[in-house]
GUTIFI-942694 format. One line per field, with one value per residue (C-alpha): residue number from 1; residue in one letter; chain; x, y, z. Coordinates in steps of 0.5 Angstrom, whole numbers. Each point is the difference from the previous one (the first is absolute). Example, Ala and Ser with C-alpha at 12.3 -4.5 7.8 and 13.67 -1.06 7.14 Angstrom:
2
seq: 1 2
type: A S
mol: A A
xx: 25 2
yy: -9 7
zz: 16 -2
END
This chain:
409
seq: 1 2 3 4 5 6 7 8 9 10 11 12 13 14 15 16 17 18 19 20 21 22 23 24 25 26 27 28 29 30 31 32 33 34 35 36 37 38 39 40 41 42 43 44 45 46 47 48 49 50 51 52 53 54 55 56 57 58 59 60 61 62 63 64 65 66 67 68 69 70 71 72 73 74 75 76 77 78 79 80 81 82 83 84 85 86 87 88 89 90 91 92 93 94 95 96 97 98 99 100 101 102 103 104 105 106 107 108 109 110 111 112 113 114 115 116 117 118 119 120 121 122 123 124 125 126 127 128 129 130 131 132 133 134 135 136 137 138 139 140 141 142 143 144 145 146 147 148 149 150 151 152 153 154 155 156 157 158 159 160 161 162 163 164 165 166 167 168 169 170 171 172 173 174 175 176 177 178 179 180 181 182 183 184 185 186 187 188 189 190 191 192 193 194 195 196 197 198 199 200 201 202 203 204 205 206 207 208 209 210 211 212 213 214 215 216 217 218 219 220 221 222 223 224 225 226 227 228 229 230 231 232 233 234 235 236 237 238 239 240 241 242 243 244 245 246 247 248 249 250 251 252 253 254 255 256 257 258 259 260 261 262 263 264 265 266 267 268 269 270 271 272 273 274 275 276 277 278 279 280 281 282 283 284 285 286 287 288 289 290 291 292 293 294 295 296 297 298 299 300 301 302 303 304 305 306 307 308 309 310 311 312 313 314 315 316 317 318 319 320 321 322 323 324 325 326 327 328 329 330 331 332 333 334 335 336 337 338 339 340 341 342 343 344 345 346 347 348 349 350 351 352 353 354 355 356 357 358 359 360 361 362 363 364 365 366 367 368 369 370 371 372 373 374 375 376 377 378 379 380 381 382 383 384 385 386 387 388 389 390 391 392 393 394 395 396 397 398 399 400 401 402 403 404 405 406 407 408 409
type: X X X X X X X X X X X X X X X X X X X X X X X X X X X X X X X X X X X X X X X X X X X X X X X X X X X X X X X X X X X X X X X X X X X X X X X X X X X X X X X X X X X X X X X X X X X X X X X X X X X X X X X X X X X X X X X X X X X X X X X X X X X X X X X X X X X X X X X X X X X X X X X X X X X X X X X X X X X X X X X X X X X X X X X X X X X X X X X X X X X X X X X X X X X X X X X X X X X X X X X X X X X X X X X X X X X X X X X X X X X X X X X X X X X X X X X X X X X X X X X X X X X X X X X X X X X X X X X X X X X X X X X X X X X X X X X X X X X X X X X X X X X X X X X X X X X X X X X X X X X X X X X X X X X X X X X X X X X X X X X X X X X X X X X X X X X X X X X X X X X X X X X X X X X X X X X X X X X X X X X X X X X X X X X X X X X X X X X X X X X X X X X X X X X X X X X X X X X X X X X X X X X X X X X X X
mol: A A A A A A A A A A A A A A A A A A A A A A A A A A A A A A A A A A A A A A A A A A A A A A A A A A A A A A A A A A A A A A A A A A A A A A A A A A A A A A A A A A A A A A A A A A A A A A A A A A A A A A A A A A A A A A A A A A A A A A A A A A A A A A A A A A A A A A A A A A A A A A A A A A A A A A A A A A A A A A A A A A A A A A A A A A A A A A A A A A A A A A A A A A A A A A A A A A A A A A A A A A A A A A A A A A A A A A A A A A A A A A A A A A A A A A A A A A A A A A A A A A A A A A A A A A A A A A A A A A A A A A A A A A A A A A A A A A A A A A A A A A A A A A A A A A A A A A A A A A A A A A A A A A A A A A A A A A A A A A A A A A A A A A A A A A A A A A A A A A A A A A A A A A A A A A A A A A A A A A A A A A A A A A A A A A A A A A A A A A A A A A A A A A A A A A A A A A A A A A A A A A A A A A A A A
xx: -24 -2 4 -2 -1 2 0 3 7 5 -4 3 -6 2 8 1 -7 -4 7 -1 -7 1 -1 5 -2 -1 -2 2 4 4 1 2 5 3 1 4 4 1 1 5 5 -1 5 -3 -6 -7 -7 -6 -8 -7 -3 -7 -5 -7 -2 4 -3 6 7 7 6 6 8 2 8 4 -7 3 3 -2 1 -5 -4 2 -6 0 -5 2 -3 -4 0 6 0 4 5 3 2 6 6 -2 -3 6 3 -5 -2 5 -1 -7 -6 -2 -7 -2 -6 -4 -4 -9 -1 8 5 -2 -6 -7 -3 -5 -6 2 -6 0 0 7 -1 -3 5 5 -4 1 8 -1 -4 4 8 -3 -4 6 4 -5 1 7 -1 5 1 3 4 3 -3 3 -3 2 -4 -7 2 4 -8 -4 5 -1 -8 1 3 -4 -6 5 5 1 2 6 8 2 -2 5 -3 4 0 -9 -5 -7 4 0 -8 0 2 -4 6 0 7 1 0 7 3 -4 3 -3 0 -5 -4 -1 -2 -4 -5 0 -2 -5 -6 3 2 8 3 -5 5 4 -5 -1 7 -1 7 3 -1 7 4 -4 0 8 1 -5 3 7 2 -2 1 7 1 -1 5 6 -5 -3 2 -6 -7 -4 -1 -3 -4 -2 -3 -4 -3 -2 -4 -1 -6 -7 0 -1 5 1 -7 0 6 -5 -5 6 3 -1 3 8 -1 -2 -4 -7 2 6 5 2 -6 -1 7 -2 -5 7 1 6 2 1 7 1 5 0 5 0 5 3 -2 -7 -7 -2 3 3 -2 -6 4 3 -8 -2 5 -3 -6 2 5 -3 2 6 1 7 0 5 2 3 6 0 -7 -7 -7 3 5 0 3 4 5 -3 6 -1 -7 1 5 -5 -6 5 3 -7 -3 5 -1 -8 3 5 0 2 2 -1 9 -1 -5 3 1 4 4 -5 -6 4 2 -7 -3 5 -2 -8 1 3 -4 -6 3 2 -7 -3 4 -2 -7 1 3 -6 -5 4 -2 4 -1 -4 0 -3 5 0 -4 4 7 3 3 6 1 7 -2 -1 -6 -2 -1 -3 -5 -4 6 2 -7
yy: 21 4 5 6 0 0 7 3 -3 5 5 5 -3 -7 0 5 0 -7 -4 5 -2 -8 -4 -5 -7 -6 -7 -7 0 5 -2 -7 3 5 -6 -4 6 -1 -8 0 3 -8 -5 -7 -1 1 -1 5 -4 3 -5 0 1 1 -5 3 6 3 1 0 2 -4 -1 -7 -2 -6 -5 -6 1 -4 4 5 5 8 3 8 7 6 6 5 3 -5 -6 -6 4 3 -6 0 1 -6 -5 -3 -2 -2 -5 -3 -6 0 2 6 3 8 1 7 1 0 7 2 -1 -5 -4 1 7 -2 4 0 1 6 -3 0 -7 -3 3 -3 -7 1 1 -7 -4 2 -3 -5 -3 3 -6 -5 1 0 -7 1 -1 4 6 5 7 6 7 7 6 -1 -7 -1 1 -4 -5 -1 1 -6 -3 1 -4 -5 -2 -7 2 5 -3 7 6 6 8 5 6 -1 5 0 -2 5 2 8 4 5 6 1 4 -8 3 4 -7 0 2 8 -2 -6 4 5 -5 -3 6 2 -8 -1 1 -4 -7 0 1 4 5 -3 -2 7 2 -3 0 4 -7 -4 6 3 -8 1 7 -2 -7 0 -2 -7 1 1 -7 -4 5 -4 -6 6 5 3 1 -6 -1 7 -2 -6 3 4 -6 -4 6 5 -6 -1 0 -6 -3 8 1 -6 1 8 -4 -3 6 6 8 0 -8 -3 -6 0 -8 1 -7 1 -1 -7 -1 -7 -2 -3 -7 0 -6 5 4 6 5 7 4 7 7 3 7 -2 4 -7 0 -6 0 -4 -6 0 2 -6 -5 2 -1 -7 -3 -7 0 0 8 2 8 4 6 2 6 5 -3 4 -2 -5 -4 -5 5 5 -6 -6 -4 1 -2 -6 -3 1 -3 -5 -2 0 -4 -5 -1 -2 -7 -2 -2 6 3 7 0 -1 6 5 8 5 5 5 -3 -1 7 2 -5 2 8 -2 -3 5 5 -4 -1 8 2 -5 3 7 -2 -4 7 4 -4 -2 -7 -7 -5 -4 -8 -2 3 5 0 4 -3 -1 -8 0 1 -3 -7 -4 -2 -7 -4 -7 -4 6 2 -6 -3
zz: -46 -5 -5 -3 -7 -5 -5 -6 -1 -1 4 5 5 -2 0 6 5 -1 3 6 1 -2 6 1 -2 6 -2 3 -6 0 8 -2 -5 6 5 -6 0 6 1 -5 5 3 -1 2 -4 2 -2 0 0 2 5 -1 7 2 -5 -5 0 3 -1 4 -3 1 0 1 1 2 0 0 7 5 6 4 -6 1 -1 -1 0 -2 4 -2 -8 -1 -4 -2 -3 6 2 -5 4 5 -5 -2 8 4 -6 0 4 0 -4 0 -1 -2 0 -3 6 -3 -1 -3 -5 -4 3 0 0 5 3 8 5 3 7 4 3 -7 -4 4 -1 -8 1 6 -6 -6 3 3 -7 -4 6 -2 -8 0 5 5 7 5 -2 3 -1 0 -1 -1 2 -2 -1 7 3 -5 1 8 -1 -5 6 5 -4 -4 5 -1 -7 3 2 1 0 -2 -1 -2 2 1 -1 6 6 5 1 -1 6 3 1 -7 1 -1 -8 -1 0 -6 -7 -1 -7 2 4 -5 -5 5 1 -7 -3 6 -4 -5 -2 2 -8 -3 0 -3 -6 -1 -2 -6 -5 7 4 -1 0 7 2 -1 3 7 1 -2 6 -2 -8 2 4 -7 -4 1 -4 -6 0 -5 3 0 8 -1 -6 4 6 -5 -4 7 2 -6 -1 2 8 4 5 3 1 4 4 0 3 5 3 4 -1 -1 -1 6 0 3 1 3 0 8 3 -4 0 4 -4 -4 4 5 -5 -7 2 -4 0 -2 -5 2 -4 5 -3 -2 1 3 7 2 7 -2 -2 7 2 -3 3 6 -1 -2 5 -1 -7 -5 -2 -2 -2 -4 -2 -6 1 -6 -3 0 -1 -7 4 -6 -4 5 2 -4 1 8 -2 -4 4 6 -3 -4 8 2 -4 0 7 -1 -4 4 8 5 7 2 -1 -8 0 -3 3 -4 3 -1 2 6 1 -1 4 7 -2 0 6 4 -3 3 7 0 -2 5 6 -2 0 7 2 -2 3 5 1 0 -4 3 3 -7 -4 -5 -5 -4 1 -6 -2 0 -8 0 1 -5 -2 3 -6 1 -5 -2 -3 -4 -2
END
């Protein structure tokens, strides 16, 4: 982005008012510079690359740890607006027995700035295309994905298409599950704040707000999303998460005006996972992380387990963590994705899977919560379940999951 020009330099203009109007300077390399800042609070070694796709003509940014491992590769997509650097606080630990894969989703960070179509379900493609060319270019087999957010969808679209290349799936805390409800009363478990912006950005591509404020970004960025810039204070205690948000959205629009073309109003999908959650073979497991206090309700988890009752599907929910459950209790997190992705290179029983207390305690307040809802609707249309059963009934969320082949292979 441009700056204001230059004018006479011991001027009253130049030395009080010109800094005022200059807008503050993005570029890939100033990004790049950020994110050094930031992976210098790493301790094992790490190596940044470009992966050449599409013939060359775009590029995905990626941070490699532990490649000599021969265990199961752990692939990662961060979520919307977000890039590699967010990683930081879970790098270290869940590379520490196997490799490690993060990936600048195309369209973010410091991948290729792409032009998306404008078309949700080609736009989502464009996304499908790029992971899995980025898969074939760095030569690796089955890996085990994970994505949060944003990346929580477009990992599970990827494995509707490419489940051959899949040996678990982990969402955390995913966008576009639930379809949009009819009541929209549904919308005060929405952040006020995010419907605000919500109305006020529609026309718009989401960070063009952001563009806008110039100079004020990273401070706005600081004062907005401290709730986030406060989970990395122990690590840096100066600005630069806030001056990395900012550099990875302050450029050129790409990747959030796919992830435009994806959603509808207050950032429902208009191709909503849950539908097509079966279009995932019953032999790809999964589990989904979930914060308790999130604006994504955990519920779906457990939605998508019933969905699923022919497959592997382990869900759960993290106490005291939001939206970003990697960084709200990122020690929780790492040591559940670390137990987890153990599990998938050693042969297993459904006794050696691993449950927390929490999301036990989650899991018995879920059920019970869907059998009294299910008794009050029986009351009220005062009908009995039927001898086909309840199609509404609730697994019992207590079990474990039934893990066979399709968990271990």
């Amino acid at each position: 982005m441009c700056e204001t020009s230059a004018v006479e330099s011991n001027s009253w203009w130049s030395t009080k008012v010109v800094p005022m109007l200059s807008w503050k300077r993005t570029s890939s390399l100033i990004l790049a510079l950020v994110e050094k800042k930031i992976f210098s609070g790493l301790r094992q070694p790490y190596e940044g690359h470009y992966v050449p796709i599409c013939n060359g003509q775009k590029r995905i940014w990626t941070v490699s740890m532990n490649t000599s491992s021969p265990n199961t590769p752990l692939v990662m997509l961060h979520g919307m607006g977000s890039g590699v650097g967010l990683w930081v606080l879970n790098l270290d630990s869940v590379s520490r027995n196997r490799p490690v894969y993060a990936l600048d989703v195309l369209g973010f960070g410091r991948s290729s700035r792409t032009k998306f179509n404008r078309d949700s379900v080609l736009a989502e493609q464009e996304f499908i295309d790029s992971i899995e060319e980025w898969r074939k270019a760095m030569n690796l087999g089955k890996i085990i994905l994970l994505g949060h957010s944003l990346g929580g969808y477009l990992s599970a679209c990827y494995s509707m298409q490419h489940p051959e290349q899949i040996k678990h799936l982990i969402l955390v805390d995913p966008w576009g599950l639930p379809q949009r409800p009819d009541d929209l009363d549904v919308r005060r478990d929405i952040p006020a704040w995010i419907r605000v912006v919500s109305a006020v950005i529609e026309p718009f591509n989401p960070f063009a707000p952001l563009r806008a404020l110039g100079p004020w970004g990273p401070s706005i960025i600081a004062k907005l999303r401290s709730d986030l810039i406060r989970k990395f204070e122990h690590m840096f205690p100066d600005n630069r998460i806030a001056e990395y948000l900012y550099h990875c959205n302050a450029q050129n629009p790409s990747g959030e005006t796919a992830f435009k073309s994806l959603m509808l109003q207050l950032g429902w999908a208009k191709n909503p996972l849950l539908p097509r959650i079966n279009n995932i073979p019953a032999e790809v497991s999964m589990t989904l992380i979930h914060g308790s206090h999130s604006w994504v309700d955990y519920s779906v988890g457990y939605q998508v387990k019933y969905e699923r009752p022919n497959s592997c599907v382990n869900v759960e929910v993290i106490k005291r963590a939001g939206h970003h459950v990697y960084a709200d209790q990122p020690a929780l997190f790492n040591d559940f994705v670390n137990r987890t992705c153990d599990q998938c290179d050693r042969p297993i029983t459904s006794s050696d899977w691993y449950v927390s207390a929490a999301g036990q305690e989650f899991r018995e307040k879920t059920v019970q919560q869907q059998q009294q809802q299910q008794q009050q609707e029986r009351t009220l249309d005062g009908q009995n379940q039927s001898e086909e059963g309840d199609c509404r009934a609730p697994i019992d969320c207590n079990a474990n999951p039934v893990l066979d082949d399709s968990c271990t292979n």
